[in-house]
N, CA, C and O of each residue as an XYZ file, in Angstrom:
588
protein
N       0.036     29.786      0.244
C       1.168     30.581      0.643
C       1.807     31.167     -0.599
O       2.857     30.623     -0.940
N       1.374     32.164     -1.332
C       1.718     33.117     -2.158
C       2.902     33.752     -1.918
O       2.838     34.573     -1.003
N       4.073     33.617     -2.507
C       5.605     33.916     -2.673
C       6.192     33.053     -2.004
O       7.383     33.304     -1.819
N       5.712     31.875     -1.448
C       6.631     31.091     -0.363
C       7.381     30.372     -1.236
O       6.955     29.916     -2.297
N       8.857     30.219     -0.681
C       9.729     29.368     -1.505
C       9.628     28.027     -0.586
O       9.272     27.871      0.582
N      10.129     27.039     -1.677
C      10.558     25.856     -0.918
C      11.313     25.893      0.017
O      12.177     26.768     -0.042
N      11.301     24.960      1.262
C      12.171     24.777      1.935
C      13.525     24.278      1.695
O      13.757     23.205      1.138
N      14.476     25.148      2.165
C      15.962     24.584      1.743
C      16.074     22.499      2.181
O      15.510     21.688      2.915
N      16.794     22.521      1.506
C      16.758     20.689      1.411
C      18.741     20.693      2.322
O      19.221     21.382      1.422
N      19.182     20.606      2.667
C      20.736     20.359      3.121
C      20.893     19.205      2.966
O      20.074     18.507      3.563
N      21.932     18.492      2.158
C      21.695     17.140      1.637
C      23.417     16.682      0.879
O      24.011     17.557      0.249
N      23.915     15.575      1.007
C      24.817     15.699     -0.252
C      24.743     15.629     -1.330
O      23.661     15.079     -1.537
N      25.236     15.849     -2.292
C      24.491     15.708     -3.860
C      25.595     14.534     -4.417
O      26.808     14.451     -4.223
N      24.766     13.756     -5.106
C      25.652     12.497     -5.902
C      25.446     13.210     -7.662
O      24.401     13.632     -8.158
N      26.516     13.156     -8.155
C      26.187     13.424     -9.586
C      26.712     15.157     -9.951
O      26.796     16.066     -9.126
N      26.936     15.211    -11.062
C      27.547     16.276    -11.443
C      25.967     17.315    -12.167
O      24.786     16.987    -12.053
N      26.355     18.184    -12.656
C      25.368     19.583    -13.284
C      24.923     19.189    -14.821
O      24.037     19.843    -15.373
N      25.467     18.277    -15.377
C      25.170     17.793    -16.459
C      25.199     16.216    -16.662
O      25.571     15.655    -17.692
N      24.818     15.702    -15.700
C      25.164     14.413    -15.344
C      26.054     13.649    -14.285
O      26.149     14.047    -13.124
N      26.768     12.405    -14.815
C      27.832     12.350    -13.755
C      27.774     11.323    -13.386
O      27.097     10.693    -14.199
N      28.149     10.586    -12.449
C      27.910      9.667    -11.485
C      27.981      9.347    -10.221
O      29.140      8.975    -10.038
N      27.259      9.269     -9.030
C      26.657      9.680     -7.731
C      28.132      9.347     -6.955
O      28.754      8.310     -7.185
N      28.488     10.144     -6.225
C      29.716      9.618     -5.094
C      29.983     10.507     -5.223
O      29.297     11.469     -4.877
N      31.591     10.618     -6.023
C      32.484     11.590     -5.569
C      32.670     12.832     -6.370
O      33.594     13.631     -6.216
N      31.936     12.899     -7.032
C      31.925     14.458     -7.690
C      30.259     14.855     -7.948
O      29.362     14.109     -8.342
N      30.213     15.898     -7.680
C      29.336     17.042     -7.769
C      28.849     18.321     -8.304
O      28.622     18.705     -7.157
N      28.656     18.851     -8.681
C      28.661     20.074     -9.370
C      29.537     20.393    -10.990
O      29.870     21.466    -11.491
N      29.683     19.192    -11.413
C      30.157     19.315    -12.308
C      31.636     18.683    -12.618
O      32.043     17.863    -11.795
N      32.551     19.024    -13.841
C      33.851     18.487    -13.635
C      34.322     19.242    -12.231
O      33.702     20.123    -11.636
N      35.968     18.472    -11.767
C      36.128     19.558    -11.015
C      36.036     19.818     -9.489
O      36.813     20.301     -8.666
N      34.903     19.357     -9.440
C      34.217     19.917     -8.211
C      34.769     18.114     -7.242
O      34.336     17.079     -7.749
N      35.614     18.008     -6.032
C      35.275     16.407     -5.632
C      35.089     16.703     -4.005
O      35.665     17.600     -3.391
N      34.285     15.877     -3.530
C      33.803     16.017     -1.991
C      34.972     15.774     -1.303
O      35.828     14.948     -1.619
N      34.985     16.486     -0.392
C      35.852     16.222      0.900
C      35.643     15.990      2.547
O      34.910     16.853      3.030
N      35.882     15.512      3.011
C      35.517     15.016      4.545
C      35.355     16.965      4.880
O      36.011     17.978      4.640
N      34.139     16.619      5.518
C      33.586     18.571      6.110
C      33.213     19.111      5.324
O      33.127     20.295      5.651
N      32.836     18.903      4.171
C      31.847     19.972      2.992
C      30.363     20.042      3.111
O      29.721     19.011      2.907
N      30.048     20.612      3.271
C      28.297     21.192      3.090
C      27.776     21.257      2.343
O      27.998     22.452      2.148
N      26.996     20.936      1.402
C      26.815     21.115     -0.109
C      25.121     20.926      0.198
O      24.597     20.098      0.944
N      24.412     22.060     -0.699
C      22.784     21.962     -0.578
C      22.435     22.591     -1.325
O      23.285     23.236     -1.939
N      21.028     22.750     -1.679
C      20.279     23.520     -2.447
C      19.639     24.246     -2.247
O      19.078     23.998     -1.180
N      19.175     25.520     -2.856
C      18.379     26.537     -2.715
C      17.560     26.987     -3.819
O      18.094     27.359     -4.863
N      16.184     26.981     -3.656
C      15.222     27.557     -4.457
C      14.749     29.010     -4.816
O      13.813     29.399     -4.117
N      15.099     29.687     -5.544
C      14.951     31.037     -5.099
C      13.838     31.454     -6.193
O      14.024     31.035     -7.335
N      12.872     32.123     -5.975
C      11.810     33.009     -6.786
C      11.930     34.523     -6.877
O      11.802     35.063     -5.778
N      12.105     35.208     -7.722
C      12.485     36.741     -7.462
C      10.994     37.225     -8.211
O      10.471     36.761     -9.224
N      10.648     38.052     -7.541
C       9.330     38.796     -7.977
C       9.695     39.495     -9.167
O      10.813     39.523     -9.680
N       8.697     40.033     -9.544
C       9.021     41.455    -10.577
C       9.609     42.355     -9.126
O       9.426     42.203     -7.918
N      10.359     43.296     -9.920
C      10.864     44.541     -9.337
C      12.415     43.795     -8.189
O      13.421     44.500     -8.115
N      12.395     42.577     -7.512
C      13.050     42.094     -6.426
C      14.195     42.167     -7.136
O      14.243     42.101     -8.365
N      15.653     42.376     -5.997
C      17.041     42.142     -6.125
C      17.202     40.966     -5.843
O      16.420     40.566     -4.981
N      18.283     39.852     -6.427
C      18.733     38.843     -5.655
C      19.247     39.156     -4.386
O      19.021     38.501     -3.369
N      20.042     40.311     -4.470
C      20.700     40.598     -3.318
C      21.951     39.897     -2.406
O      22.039     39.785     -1.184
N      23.106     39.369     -3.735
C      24.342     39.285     -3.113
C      25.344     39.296     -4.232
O      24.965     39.079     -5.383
N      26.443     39.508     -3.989
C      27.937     40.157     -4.559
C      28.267     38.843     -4.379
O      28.264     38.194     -3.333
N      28.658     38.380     -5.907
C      30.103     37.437     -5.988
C      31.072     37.405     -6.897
O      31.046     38.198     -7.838
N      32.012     36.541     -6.761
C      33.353     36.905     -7.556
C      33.784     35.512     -7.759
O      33.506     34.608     -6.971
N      34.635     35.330     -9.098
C      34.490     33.991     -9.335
C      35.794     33.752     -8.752
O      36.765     34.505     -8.669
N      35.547     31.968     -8.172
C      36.722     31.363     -7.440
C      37.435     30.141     -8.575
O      37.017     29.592     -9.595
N      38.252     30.099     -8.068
C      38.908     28.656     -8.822
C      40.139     28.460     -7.702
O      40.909     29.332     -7.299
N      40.090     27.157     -7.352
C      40.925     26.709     -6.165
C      41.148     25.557     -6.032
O      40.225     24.827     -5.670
N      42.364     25.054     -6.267
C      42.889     23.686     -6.594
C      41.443     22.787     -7.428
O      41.336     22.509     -8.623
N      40.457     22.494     -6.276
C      39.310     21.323     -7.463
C      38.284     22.337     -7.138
O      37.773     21.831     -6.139
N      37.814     23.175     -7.299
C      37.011     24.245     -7.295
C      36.809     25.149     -7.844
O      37.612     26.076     -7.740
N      35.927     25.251     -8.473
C      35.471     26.611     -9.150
C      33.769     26.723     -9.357
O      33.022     25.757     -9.517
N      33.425     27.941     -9.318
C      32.407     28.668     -9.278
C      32.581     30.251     -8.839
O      33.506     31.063     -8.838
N      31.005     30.246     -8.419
C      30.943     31.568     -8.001
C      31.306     32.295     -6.429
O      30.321     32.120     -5.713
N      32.155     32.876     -5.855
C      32.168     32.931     -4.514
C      31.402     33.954     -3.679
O      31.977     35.039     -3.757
N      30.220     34.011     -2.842
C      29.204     34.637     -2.461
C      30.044     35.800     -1.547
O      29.943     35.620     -0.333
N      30.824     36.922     -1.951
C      31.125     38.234     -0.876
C      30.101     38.449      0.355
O      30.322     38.477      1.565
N      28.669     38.620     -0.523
C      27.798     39.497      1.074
C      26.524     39.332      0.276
O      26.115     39.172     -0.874
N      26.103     39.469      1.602
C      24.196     38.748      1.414
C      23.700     40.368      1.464
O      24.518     40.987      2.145
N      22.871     41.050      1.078
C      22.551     42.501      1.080
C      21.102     41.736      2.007
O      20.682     40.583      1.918
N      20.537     43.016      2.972
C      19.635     43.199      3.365
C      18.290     43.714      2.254
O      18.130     44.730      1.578
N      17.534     42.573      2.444
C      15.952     42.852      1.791
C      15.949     42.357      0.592
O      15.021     42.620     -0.173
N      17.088     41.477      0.185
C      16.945     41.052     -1.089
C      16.167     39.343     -1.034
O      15.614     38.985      0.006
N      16.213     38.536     -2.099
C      15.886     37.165     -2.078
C      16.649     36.504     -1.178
O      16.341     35.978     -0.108
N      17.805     36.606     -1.810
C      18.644     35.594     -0.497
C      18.523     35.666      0.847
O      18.485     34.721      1.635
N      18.442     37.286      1.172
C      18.380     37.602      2.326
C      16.717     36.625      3.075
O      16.581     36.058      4.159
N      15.955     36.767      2.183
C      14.401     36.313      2.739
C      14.817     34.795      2.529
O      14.760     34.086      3.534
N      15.308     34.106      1.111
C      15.536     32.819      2.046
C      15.990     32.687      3.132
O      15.168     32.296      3.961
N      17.224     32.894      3.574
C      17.765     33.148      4.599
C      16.956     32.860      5.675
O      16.966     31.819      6.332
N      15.993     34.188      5.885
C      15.257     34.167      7.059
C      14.475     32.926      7.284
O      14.282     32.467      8.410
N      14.047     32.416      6.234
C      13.037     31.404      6.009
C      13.540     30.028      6.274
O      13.106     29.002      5.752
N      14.305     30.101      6.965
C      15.020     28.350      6.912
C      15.137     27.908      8.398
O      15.251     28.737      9.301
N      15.108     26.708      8.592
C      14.332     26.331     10.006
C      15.957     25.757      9.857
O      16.536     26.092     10.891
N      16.954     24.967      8.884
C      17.912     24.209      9.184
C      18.843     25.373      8.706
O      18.969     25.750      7.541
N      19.582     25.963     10.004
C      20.623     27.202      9.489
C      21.894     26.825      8.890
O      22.693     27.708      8.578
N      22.182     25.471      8.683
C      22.809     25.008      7.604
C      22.823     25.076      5.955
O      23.663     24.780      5.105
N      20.958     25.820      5.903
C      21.125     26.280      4.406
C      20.652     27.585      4.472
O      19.634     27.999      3.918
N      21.433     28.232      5.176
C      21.185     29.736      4.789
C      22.786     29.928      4.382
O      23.834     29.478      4.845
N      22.421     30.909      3.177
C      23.713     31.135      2.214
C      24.445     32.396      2.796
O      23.839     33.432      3.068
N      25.579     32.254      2.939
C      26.446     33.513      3.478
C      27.504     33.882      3.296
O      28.272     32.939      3.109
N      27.906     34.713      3.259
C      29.885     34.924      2.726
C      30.526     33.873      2.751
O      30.461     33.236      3.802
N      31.085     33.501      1.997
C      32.348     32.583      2.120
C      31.779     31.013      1.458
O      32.467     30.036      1.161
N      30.226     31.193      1.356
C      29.934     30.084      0.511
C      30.186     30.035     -0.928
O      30.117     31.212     -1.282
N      30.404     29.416     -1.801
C      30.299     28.988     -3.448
C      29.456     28.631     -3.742
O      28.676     27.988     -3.039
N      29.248     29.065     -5.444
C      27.898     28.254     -5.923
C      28.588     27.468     -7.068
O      29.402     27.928     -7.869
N      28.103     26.159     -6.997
C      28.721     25.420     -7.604
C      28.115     25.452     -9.185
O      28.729     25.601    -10.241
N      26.722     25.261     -8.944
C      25.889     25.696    -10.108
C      24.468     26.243    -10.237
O      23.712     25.783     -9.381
N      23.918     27.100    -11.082
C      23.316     28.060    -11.287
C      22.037     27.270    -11.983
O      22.689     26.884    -12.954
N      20.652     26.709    -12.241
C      20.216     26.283    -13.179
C      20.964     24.957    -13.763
O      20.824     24.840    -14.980
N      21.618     24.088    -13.226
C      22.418     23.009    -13.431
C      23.408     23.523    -14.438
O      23.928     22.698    -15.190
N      23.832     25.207    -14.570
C      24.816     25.819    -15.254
C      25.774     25.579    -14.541
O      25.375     25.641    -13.378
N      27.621     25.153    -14.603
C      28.484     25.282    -13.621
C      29.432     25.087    -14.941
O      29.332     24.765    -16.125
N      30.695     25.599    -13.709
C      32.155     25.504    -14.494
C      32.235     26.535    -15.400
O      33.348     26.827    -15.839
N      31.347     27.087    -15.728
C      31.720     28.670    -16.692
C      31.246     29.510    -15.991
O      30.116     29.185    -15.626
N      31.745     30.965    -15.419
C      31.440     31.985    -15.086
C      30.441     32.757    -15.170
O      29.641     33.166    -14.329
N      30.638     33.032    -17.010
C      29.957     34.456    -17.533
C      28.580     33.536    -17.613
O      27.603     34.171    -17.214
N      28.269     32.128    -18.056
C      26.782     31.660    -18.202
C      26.007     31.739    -16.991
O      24.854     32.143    -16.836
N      27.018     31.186    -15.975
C      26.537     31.202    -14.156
C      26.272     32.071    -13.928
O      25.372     32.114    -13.089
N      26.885     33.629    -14.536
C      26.420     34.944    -13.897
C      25.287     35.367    -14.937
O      24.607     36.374    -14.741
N      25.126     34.594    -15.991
C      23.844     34.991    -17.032
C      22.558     34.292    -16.324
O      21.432     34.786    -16.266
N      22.960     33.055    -15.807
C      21.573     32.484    -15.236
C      20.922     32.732    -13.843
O      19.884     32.370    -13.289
N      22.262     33.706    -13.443
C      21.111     34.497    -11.493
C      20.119     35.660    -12.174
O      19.160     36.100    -11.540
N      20.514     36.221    -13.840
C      19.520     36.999    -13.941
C      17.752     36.185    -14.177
O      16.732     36.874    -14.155
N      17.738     35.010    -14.338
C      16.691     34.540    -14.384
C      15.755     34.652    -13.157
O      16.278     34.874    -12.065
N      14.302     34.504    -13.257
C      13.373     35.099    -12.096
C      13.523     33.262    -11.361
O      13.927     33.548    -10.234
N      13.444     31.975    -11.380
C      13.422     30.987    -10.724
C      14.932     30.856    -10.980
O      15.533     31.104    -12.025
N      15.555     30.295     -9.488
C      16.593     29.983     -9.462
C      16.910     28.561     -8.822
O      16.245     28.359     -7.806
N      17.958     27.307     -9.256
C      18.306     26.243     -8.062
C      19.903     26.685     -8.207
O      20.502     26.993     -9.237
N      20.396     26.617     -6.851
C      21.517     26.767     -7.039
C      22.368     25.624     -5.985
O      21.822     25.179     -4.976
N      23.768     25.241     -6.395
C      23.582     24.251     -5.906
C      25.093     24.902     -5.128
O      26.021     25.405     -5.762
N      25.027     24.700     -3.283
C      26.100     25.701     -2.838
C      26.783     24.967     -2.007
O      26.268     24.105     -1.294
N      28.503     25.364     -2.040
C      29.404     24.371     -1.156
C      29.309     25.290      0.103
O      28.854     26.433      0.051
N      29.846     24.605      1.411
C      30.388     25.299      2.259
C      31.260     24.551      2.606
O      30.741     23.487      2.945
N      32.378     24.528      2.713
C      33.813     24.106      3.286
C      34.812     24.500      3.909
O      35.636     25.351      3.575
N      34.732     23.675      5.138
C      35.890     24.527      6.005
C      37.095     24.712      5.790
O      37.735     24.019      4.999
N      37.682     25.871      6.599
C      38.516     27.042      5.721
C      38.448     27.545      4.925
O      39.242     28.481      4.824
N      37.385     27.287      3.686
C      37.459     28.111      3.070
C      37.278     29.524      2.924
O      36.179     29.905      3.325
N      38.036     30.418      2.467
C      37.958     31.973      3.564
C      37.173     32.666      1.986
O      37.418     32.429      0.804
N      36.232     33.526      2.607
C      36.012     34.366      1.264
C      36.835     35.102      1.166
O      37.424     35.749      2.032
N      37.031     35.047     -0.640
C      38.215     36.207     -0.953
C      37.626     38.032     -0.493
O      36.548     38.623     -0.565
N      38.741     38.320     -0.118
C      38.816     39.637      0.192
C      38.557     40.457     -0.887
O      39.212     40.477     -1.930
N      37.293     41.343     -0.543
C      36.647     42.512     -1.516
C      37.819     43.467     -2.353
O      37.517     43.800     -3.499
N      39.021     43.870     -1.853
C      39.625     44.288     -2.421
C      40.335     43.883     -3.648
O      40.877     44.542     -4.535
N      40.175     42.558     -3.445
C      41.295     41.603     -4.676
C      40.797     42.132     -5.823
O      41.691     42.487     -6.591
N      39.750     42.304     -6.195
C      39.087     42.574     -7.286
C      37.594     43.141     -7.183
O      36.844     42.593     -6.375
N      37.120     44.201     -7.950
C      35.655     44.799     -8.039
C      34.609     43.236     -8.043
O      34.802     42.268     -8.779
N      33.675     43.358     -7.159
C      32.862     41.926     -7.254
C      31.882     42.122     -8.760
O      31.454     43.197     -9.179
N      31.734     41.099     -9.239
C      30.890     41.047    -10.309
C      29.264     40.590     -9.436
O      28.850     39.621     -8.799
N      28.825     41.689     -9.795
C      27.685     42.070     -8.989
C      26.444     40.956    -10.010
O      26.297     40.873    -11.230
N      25.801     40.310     -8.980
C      24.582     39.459     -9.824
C      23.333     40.209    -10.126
O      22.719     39.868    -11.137
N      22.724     41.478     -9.176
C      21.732     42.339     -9.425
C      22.488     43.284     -7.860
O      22.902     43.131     -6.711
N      22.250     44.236     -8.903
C      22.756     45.697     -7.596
C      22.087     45.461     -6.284
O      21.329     44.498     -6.167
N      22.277     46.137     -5.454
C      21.685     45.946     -4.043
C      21.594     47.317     -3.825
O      20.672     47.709     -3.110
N      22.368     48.118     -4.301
C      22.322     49.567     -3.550
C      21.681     50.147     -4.453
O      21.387     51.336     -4.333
């Protein structure tokens, strides 16, 4: 199966992006679990020529920070993981965070240096209420164009 990615794993994660210790934090400093969080992984492979294909903007929110996913573009990687996932609990979509990039987290500009890489793990919250910020607040810092 030539271009097939791994199957998304939906799982909790024990341990932080540079270490840590398994329980109550994750993704780095910062980051601490809460009753209703989603937290999983995603494998992504980008061909030559492929877009990642999604807009984000960085969050920071009381114990949170990363990247916050605006919009999944049609025909990009994400979008084909997406399709590819039998547990629709790890398909990535607005309003999710990435906690870390390449076990990169807690800095921005490195997190947005490491989606340009062609293999990606990224490690993504979903938590209720959490609302994606509104496109207007600020121009999204785009990870690879879509349009």
């Amino acid at each position: 199966a030539h271009g097939r990615m791994a199957p998304g794993v939906a799982r909790p994660l024990g341990g932080g992006c540079s270490g840590g210790g398994a329980g109550s934090a994750f993704g780095g400093i910062g980051h601490s679990v809460r009753v209703g969080d989603h937290v999983f992984e995603a494998f992504l492979r980008k061909e030559e020529g492929s877009r990642l294909g999604i807009d984000v903007l960085p969050i920071c929110v009381a114990d949170l920070s990363g990247l916050s996913v605006l919009n999944v573009a049609d025909q990009g990687v994400v979008d084909r993981w997406n399709r590819e996932q039998f547990d629709k609990q790890s398909v990535i979509r607005p309003g999710d965070v990435l906690l870390s990039v390449n076990e990169v987290c807690n800095e921005v500009a490195p997190m947005m240096l490491e989606l340009l890489q062609n293999e990606l793990r990224l490690r993504i919250l979903r938590r209720p209420g959490l609302p994606a910020p509104p496109a207007q607040q600020a121009p999204p810092m785009n990870a690879m164009q879509h349009t």
